[in-house]
Every structure is written in C-alpha cells, then in structure tokens.
Residue, then its C-alpha position, 0 to 999 in steps of 0.5 A: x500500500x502506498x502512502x497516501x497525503x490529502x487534505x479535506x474540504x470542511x465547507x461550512x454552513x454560516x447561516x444555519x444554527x447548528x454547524x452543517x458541511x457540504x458534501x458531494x453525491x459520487x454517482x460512480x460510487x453512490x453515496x456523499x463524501x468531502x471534497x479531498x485533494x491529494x497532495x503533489x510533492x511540490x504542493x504545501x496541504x492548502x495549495x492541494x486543496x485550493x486546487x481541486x476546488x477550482x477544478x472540481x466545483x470551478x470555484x475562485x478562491x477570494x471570489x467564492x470562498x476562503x480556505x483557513x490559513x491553518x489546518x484545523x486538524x493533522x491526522x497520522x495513521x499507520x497501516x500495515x497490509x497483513x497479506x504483503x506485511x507493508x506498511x503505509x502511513x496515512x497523513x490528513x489534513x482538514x481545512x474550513x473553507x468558508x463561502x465568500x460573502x453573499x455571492x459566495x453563498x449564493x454559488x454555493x447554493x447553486x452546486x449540483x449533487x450537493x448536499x448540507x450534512x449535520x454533525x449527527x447525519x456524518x457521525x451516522x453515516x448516513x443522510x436524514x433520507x437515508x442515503x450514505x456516506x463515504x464509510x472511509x470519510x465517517x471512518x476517518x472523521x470518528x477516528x479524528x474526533x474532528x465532529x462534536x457527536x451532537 
C-alpha cells in the first residue's frame, strides 16, 4: 500500500444554527463524501486543496470562498497490509473553507449533487433520507474526533 497525503474540504454552513458541511453525491460510487485533494510533492496541504476546488466545483478562491490559513486538524495513521506485511502511513489534513460573502453563498447554493450534512447525519453515516456516506470519510472523521457527536 502506498502512502497516501490529502487534505479535506470542511465547507461550512454560516447561516444555519447548528454547524452543517457540504458534501458531494459520487454517482460512480453512490453515496456523499468531502471534497479531498491529494497532495503533489511540490504542493504545501492548502495549495492541494485550493486546487481541486477550482477544478472540481470551478470555484475562485477570494471570489467564492476562503480556505483557513491553518489546518484545523493533522491526522497520522499507520497501516500495515497483513497479506504483503507493508506498511503505509496515512497523513490528513482538514481545512474550513468558508463561502465568500453573499455571492459566495449564493454559488454555493447553486452546486449540483450537493448536499448540507449535520454533525449527527456524518457521525451516522448516513443522510436524514437515508442515503450514505463515504464509510472511509465517517471512518476517518470518528477516528479524528474532528465532529462534536451532537
């Protein structure tokens, strides 16, 4: 197993009372996750990022939205392949990416296959209408106990 360095879109909901993130229907795969760049030798963690926000959603970053300067959390995990008995590291690395303003909300809004997700429907995994999401990510967010369980 290869070693494996991305980082993850934690994409807020400012108008709602209780924190909500944005997720993304996968048709090939049939169920929402985060948006998540792998990172490239030459990319610091926020750059990877950035850049899979302008390609796969064809956002503008200071126009639509604002990636935090530091990350919100940095998760390490070793894994060991019991049939080969390699080892590999997983490094993650989460960020906020809050919407621009008004405009910014707006395009947002406008995302097709999007979807707002409480803390409750993330740590369930699974949407209030039963539909799932990505077991890896609910995995990966309960290991980090990144989301209040609430």
């Amino acid at each position: 197993m290869p070693d494996r360095q991305a980082s993850i879109a934690l994409i807020r909901h400012h108008d709602e009372p209780e924190q909500h993130w944005l997720a993304f229907w996968n048709d090939a795969k049939s169920y929402f996750s985060f948006i998540t760049a792998e990172r490239l030798e030459s990319e610091s963690w926020r750059e990877c990022l950035d850049r899979e926000l302008a390609w796969q959603l064809d956002l503008r970053r200071g126009k639509d939205y604002l990636i935090s300067s530091m990350a919100r959390l940095h998760f390490e995990e070793s894994e060991v392949d019991f049939n080969s008995n390699d080892e590999s590291k997983l490094e993650i690395e989460f960020y906020v990416v809050d919407p621009y303003g008004r405009k910014g909300r707006e395009v947002f809004a406008a995302l097709p296959n999007s979807q707002w997700l409480s803390n409750k429907e993330l740590m369930a995994g699974r949407c209030d209408d039963d539909r799932p999401i990505d077991p890896w990510l609910v995995q990966l967010l309960q290991k980090a106990d990144l989301l209040p369980k609430g």
